[in-house]
VORO-795808 format. One record per residue (C-alpha): residue number from 1; x negated, y negated, z negated. Coordinates in pm, 1 decimal, decimal comma, m for minus. Example, Ala and Ser with C-alpha at 12.3 -4.5 7.8 and 13.67 -1.06 7.14 Angstrom:
residues 2
n:1&east:m1230,0&north:450,0&up:m780,0
n:2&east:m1367,0&north:106,0&up:m714,0
This chain:
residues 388
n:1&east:8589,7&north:7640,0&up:11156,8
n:2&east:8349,6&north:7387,9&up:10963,2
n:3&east:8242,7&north:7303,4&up:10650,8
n:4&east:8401,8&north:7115,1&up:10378,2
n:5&east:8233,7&north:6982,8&up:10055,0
n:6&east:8523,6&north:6909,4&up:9776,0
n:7&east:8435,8&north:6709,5&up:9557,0
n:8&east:8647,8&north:6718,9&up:9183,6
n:9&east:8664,4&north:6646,2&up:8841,7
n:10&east:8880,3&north:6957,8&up:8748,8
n:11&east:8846,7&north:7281,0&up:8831,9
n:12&east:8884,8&north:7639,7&up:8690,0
n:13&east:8878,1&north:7758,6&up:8437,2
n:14&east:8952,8&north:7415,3&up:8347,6
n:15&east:9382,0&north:7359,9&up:8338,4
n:16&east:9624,3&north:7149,4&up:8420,2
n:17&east:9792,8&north:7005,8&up:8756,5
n:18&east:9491,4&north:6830,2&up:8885,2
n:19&east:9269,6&north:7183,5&up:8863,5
n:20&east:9556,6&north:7404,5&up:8995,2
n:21&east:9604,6&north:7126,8&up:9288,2
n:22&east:9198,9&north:7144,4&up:9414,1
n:23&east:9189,1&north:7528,1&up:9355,4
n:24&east:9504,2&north:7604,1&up:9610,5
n:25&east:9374,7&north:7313,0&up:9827,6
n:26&east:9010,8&north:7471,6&up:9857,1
n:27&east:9113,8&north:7855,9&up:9853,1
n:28&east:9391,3&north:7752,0&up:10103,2
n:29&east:9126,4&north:7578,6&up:10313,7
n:30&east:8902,6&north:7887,3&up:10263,6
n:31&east:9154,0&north:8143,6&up:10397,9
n:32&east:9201,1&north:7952,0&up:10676,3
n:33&east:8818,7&north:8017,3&up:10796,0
n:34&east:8599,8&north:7679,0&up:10628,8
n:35&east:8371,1&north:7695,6&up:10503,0
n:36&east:8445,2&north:7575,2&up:10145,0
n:37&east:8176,8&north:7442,0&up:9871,3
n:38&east:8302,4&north:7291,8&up:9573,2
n:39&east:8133,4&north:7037,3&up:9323,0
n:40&east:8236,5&north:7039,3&up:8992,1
n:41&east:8148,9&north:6915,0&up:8611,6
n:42&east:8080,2&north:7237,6&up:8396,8
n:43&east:8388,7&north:7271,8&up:8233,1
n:44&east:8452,0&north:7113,1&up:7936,7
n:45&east:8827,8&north:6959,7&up:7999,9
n:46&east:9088,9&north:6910,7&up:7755,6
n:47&east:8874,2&north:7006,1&up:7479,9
n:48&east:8580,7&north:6763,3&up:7549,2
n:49&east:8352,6&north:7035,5&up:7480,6
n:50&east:8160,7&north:7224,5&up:7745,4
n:51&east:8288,3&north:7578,3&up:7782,9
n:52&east:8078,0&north:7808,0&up:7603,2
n:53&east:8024,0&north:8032,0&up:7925,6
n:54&east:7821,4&north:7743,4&up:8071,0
n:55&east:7648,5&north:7591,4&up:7733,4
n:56&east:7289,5&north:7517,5&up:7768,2
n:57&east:7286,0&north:7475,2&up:8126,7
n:58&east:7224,3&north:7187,1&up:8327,2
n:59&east:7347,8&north:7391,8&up:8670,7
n:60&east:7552,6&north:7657,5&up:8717,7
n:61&east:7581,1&north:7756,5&up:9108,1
n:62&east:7835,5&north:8072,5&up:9145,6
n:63&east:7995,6&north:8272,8&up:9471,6
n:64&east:8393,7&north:8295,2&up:9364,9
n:65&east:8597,4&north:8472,1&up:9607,2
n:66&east:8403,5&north:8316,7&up:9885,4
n:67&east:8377,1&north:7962,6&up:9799,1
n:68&east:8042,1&north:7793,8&up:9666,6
n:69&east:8131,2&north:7619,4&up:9341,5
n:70&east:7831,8&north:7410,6&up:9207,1
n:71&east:7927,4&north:7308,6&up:8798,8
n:72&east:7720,6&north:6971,8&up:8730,3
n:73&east:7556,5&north:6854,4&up:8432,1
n:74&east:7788,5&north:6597,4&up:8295,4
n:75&east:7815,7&north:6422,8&up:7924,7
n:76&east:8133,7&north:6611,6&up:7800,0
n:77&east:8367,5&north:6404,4&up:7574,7
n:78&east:8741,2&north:6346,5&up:7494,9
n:79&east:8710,3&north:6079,0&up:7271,5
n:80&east:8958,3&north:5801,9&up:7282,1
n:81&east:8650,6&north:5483,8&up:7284,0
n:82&east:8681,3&north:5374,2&up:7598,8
n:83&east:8310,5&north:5307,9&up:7622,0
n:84&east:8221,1&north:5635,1&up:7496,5
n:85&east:8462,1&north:5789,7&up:7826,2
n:86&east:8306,3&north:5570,7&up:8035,3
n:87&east:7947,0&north:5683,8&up:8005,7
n:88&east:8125,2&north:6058,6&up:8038,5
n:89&east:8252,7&north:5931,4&up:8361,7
n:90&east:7894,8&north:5777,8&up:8467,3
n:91&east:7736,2&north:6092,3&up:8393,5
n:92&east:7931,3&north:6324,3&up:8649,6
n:93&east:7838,4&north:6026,0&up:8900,9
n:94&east:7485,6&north:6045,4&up:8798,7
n:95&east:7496,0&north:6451,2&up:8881,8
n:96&east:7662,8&north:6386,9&up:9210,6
n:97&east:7408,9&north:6134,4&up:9347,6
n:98&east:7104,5&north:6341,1&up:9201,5
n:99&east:7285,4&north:6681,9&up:9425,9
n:100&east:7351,9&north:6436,8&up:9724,1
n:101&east:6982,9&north:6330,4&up:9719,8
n:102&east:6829,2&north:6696,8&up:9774,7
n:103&east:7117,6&north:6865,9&up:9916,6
n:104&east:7250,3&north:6890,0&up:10278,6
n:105&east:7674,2&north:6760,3&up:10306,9
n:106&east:7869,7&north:6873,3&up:10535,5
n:107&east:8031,8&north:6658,9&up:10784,7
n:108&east:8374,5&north:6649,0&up:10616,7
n:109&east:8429,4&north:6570,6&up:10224,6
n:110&east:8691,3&north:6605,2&up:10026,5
n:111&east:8708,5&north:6341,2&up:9687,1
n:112&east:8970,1&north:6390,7&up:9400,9
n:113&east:9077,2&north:6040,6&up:9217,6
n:114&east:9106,0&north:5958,7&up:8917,8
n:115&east:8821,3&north:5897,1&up:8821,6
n:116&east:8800,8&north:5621,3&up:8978,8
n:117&east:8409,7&north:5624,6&up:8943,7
n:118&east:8329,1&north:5923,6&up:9034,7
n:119&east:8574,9&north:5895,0&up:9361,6
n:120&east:8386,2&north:5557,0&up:9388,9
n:121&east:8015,4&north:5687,8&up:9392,0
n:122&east:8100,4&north:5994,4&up:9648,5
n:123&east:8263,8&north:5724,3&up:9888,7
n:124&east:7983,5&north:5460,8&up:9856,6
n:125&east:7697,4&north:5734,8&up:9890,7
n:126&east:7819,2&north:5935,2&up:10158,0
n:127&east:8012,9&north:5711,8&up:10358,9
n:128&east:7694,1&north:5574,3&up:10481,2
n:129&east:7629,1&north:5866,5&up:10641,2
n:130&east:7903,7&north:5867,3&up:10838,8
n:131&east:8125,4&north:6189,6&up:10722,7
n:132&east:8487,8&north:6210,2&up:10762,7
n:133&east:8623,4&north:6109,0&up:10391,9
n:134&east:8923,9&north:6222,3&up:10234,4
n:135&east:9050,5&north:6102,7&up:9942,9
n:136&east:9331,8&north:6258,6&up:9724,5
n:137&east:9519,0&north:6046,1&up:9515,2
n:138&east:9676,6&north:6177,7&up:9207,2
n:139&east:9740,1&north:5889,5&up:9009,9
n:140&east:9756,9&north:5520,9&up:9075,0
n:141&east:9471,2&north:5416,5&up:8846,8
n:142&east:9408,5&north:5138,8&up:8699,2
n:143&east:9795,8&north:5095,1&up:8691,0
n:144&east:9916,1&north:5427,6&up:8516,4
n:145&east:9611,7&north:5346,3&up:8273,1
n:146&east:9794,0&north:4996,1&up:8217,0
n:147&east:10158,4&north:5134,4&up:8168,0
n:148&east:10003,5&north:5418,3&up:7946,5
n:149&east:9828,3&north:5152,6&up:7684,8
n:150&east:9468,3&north:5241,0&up:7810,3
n:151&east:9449,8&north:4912,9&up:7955,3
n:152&east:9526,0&north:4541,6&up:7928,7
n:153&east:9541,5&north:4310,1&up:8224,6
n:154&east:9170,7&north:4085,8&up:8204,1
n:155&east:8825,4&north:4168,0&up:8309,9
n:156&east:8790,0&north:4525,1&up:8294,6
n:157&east:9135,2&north:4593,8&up:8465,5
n:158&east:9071,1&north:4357,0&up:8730,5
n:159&east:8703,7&north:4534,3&up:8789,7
n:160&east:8873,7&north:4892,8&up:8786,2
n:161&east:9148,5&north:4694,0&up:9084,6
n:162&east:8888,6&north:4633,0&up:9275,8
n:163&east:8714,3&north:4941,3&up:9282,8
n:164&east:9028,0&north:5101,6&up:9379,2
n:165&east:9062,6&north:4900,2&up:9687,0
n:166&east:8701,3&north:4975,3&up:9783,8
n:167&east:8771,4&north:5357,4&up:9751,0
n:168&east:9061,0&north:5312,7&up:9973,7
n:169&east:8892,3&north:5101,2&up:10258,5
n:170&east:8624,9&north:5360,0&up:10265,9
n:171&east:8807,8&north:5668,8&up:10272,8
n:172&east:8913,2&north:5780,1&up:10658,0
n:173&east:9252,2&north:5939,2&up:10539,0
n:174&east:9436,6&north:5887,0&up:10175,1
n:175&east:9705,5&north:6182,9&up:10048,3
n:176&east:9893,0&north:6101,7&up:9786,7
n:177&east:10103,6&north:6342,0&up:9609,3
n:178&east:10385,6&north:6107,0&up:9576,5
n:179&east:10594,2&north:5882,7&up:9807,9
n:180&east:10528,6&north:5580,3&up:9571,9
n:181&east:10172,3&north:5613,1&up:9588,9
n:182&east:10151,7&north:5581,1&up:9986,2
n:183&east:10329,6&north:5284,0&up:9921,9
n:184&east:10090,4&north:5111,5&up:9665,0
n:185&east:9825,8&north:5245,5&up:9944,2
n:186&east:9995,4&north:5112,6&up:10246,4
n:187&east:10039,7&north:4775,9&up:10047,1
n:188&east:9661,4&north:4779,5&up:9997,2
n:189&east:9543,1&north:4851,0&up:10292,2
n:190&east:9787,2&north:4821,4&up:10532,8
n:191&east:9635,4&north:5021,4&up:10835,8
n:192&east:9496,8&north:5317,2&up:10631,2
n:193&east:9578,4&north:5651,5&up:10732,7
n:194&east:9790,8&north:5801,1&up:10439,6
n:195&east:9940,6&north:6155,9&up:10420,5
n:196&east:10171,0&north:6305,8&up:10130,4
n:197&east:10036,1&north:6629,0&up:9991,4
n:198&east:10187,2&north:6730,6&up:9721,9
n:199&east:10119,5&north:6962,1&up:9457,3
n:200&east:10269,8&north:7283,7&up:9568,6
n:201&east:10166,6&north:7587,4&up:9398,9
n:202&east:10038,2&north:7894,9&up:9601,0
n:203&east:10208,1&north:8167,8&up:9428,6
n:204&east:10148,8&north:8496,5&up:9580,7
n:205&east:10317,5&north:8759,6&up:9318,4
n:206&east:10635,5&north:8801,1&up:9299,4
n:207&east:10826,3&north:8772,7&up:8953,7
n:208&east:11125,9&north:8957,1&up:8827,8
n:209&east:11415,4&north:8690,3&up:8751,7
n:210&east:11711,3&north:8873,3&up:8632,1
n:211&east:11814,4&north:8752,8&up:8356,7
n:212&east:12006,3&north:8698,7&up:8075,0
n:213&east:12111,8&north:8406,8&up:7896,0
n:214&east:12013,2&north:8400,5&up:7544,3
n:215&east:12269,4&north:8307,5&up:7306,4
n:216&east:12041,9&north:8056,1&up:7190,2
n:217&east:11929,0&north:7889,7&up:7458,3
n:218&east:11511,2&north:7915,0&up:7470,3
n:219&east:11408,9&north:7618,8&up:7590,2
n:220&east:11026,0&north:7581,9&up:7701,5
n:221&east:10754,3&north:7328,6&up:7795,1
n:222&east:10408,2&north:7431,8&up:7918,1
n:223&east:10125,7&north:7228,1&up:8016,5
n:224&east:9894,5&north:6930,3&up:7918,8
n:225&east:9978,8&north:6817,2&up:7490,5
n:226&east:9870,3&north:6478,2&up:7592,4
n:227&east:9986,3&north:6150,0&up:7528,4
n:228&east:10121,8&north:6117,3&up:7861,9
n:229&east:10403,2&north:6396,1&up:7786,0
n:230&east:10504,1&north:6246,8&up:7460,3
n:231&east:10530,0&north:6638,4&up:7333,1
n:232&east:10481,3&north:6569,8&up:6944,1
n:233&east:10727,4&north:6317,5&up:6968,3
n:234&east:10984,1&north:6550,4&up:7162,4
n:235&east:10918,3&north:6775,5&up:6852,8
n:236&east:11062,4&north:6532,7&up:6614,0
n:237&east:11342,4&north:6394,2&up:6857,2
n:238&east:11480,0&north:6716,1&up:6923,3
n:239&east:11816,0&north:6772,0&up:6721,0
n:240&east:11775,4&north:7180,2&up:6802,8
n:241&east:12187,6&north:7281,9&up:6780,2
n:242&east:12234,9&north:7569,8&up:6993,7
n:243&east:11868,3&north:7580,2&up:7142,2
n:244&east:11507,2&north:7672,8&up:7011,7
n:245&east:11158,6&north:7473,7&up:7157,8
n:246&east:10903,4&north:7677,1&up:7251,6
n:247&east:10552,6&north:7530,7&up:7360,3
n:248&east:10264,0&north:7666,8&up:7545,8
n:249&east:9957,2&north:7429,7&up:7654,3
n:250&east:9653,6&north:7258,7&up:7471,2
n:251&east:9530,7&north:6865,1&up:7465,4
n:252&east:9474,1&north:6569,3&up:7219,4
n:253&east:9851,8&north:6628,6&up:7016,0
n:254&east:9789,8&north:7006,2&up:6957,5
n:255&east:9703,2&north:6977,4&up:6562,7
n:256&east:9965,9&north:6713,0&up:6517,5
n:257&east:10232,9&north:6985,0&up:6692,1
n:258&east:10087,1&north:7261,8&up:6464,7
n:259&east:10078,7&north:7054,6&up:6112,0
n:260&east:10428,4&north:6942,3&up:6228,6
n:261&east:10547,6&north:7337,9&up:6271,7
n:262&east:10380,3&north:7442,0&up:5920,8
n:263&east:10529,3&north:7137,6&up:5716,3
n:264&east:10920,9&north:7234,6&up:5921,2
n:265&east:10964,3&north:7609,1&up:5898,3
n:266&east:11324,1&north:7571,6&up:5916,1
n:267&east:11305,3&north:7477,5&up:6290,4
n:268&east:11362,2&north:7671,6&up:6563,1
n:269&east:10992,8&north:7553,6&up:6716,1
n:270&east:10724,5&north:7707,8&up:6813,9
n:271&east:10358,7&north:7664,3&up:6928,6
n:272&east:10232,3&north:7955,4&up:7128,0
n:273&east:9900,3&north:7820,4&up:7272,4
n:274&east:9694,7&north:7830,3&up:7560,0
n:275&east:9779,4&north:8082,8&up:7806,0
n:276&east:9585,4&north:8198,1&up:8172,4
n:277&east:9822,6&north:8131,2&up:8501,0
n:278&east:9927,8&north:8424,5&up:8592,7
n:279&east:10016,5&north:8524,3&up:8217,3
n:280&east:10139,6&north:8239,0&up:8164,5
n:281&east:10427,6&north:8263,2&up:8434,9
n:282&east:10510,4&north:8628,2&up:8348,7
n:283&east:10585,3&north:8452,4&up:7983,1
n:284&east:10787,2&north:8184,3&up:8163,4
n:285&east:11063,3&north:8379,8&up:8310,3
n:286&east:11187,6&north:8518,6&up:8000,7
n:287&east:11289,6&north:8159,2&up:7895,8
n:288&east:11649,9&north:7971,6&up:7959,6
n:289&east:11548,9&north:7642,8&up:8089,8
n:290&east:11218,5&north:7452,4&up:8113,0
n:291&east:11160,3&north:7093,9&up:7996,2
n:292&east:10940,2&north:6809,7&up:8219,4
n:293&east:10917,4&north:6531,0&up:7956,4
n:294&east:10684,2&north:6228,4&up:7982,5
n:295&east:10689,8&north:5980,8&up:7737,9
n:296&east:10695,0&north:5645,7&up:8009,3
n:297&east:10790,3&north:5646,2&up:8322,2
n:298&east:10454,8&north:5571,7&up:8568,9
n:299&east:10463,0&north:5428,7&up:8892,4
n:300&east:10347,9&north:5700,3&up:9141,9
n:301&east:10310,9&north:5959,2&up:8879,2
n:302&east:10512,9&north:6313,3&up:8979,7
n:303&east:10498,5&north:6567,4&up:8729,7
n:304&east:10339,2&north:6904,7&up:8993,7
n:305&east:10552,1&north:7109,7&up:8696,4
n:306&east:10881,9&north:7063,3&up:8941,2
n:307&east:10725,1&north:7273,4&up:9220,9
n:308&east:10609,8&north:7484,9&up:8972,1
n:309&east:10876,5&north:7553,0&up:8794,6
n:310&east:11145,4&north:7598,9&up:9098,1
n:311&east:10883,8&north:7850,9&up:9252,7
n:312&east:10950,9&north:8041,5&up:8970,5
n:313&east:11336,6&north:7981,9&up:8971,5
n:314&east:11320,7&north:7861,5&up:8635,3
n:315&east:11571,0&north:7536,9&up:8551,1
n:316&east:11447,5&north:7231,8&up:8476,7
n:317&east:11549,6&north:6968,6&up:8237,6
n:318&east:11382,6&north:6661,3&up:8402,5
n:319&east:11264,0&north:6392,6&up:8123,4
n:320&east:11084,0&north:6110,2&up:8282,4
n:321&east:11279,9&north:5901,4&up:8556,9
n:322&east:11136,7&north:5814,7&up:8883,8
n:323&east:11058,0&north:5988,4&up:9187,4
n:324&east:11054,8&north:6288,9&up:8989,8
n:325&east:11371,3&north:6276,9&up:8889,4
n:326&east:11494,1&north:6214,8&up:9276,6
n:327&east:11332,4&north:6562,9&up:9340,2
n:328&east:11508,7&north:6747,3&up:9041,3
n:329&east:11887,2&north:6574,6&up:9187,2
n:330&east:11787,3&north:6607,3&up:9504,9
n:331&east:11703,8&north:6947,2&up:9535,2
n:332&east:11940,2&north:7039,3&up:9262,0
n:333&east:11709,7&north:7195,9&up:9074,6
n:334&east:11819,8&north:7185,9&up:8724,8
n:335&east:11932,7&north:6834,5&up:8493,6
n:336&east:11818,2&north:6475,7&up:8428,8
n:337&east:11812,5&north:6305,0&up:8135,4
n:338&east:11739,1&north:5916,0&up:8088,4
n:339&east:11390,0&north:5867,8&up:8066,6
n:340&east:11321,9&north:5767,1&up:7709,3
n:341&east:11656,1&north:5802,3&up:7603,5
n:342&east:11640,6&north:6096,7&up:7331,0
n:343&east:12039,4&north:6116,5&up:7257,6
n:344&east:12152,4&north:6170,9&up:7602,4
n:345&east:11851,7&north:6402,2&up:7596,3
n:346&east:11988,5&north:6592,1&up:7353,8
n:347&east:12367,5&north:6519,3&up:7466,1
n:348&east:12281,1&north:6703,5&up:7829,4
n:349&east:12100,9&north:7043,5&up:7673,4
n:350&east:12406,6&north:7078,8&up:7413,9
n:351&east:12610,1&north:7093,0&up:7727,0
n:352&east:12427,0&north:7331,0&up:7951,4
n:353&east:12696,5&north:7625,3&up:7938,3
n:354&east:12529,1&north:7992,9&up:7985,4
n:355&east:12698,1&north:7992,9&up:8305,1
n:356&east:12480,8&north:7769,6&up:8458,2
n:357&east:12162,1&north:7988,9&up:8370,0
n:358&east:12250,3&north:8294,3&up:8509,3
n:359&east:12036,2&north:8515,9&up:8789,5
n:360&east:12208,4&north:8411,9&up:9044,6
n:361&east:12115,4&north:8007,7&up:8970,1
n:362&east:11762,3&north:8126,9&up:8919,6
n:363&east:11759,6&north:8287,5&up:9275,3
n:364&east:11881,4&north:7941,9&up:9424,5
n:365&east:11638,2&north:7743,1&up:9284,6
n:366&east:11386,5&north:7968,8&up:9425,8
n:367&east:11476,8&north:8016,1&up:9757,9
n:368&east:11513,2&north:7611,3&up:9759,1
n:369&east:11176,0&north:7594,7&up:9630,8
n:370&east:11060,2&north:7849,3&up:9926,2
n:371&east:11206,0&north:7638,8&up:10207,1
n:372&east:11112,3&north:7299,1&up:10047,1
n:373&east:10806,0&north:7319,5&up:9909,0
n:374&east:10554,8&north:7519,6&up:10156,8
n:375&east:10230,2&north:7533,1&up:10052,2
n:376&east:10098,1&north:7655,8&up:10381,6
n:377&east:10321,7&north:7398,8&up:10599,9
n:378&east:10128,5&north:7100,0&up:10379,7
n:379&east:9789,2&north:7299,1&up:10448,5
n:380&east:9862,4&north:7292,0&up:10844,2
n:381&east:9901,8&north:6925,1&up:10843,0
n:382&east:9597,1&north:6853,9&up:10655,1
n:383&east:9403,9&north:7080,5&up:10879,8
n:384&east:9533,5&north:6908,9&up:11194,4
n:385&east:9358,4&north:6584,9&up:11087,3
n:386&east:9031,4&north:6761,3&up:10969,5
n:387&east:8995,2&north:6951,4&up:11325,5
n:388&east:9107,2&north:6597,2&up:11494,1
């Protein structure tokens, strides 16, 4: 097999679904016989801080189960300024040209985006030397930036449109990791090569899921507390009769969550932080049902939390409308509620009966999780085009 240069700006121990989706894809790719190398910022994502394993560094260069990561110097910062992100941005792009410059590339590259930037200097660099470029679309920035408030429609929007057509003409085969982003891609550029990968997990442990209902139902959310997932506001929404909130994650609304929990003790809510994986989904199980929320619905955005979730046979209360929601009805994986619509939110978990949360439902959802979303059958199609 050959080698394969990923390119990302997420990886562990970093979290969240864009990390866990380039970790699977690479070790996936690795255990398949490439030859994997993976280029990364030192760490420093949500907390905008680099980690402190990796502090006063400028390189770190590390073997991890058989994959060459290389963690680049990069300006770490979550601040909110828009200019003070961008030169963040510009300083991961900087690393990458400065490793491209003294550094042999394989022949085939893989480029996570957003950033669009970053995605944009790998393209523009290397696709002059004629490698096969693959670029894998998680969002549909600028747009999701524009529905989320991050953007207005004038200069900078239209510059950001732009270089997101330019990525896509360059790049020899798109995946997106939802149905409505091929179609924004397609309607770009008509003739481009698209492919939907999704973001299925790779779990390789097996989980006990007998279980109980509480009498109370435990209700759960873990991931990202960012803006996106509206989970501070959930907090205050919530009418809690007959259920209890339970949270696991860090991001930007994590003090807000916590000064919200001290100054309502009388609530059934509670802020467990920051958990690793495989812990993580050990602590999962022992819950009733497990909330998706996001706070807008965004064109092409699908939450990688479904797959997640069902491969865990955990129900899920689906919060967010769009194709997300066609998965959780589809597949019968749990309940909808109206996106935005915080009474009928609250009107559908008062009438989940215990019944409905038994062992048995659990070992559904799983086994329609197994059949529907294959890790390894997504992996053989991807691999098909790289060996083509």
């Amino acid at each position: 097999m050959g080698e394969i240069l990923v390119i990302t700006n997420y990886y562990p121990p970093e979290t969240g679904a864009a990390s866990n989706r380039i970790y699977h894809l690479a070790h996936g790719l690795h255990s398949r016989g490439f030859s994997l190398t993976v280029l990364a910022p030192l760490p420093n994502y949500p907390r905008g801080k680099i980690f402190e394993d990796y502090r006063g560094h400028f390189r770190v260069s590390r073997n991890e189960d058989g994959i060459k990561i290389h963690r680049l110097w990069v300006l770490a910062s979550n601040s909110k300024n828009k200019i003070i992100r961008l030169v963040a941005m510009l300083s991961f792009s900087f690393s990458l040209c400065w490793y491209f410059l003294f550094n042999k590339i394989p022949e085939t590259v893989i480029i996570q985006s957003p950033p669009l930037l970053v995605a944009h200097t790998a393209l523009w660099f290397l696709k002059s030397k004629s490698r096969k470029m693959v670029l894998n679309v998680s969002d549909l920035w600028p747009l999701a930036g524009l529905k989320l408030g991050a953007f207005k429609h004038g200069f900078m929007y239209s510059a950001l449109e732009r270089i997101e057509r330019a990525n896509y003409k360059k790049a020899d085969l798109i995946m997106g990791q939802s149905e409505e982003i091929l179609e924004h891609v397609r309607l770009t550029c008509p003739d481009k090569k698209v492919m939907l990968y999704r973001n299925y997990p790779d779990i390789k442990f097996n989980l006990n899921i007998e279980h109980d209902p509480s009498e109370k139902i435990k209700l759960v959310y873990a991931g990202l507390l960012g803006v996106a997932q509206g989970i501070f506001n959930l907090c205050e929404r919530l009418n809690y009769k007959g259920y209890e909130f339970h949270i696991y994650g860090q991001g930007a609304e994590k003090n807000e969550i916590e000064k919200f929990i001290t100054s309502n003790p009388e609530l059934p809510l509670y802020y467990h932080g920051e958990l690793e994986r495989s812990i993580l989904h050990k602590e999962l199980v022992s819950f009733d049902v497990a909330i998706i929320p996001l706070l807008n619905r965004i064109y092409g955005s699908v939450p990688s939390k479904i797959f997640e979730l069902a491969k865990l046979g955990l129900p899920i209360l689906y919060f967010g409308g769009g194709e997300g929601e066609g998965i959780v009805n589809r597949h019968e994986l749990g309940w909808v509620a109206k996106a935005g619509d915080y009474e009928d939110l609250n009107k559908v978990l008062n009438q989940i009966s215990p019944d409905e949360l038994s062992s048995a439902r659990r070992k559904t959802i799983r086994a329609t999780a197994d059949v529907n979303f294959d890790f390894n059958q997504q992996l053989d199609k991807l691999i098909k085009f790289l060996e083509n």
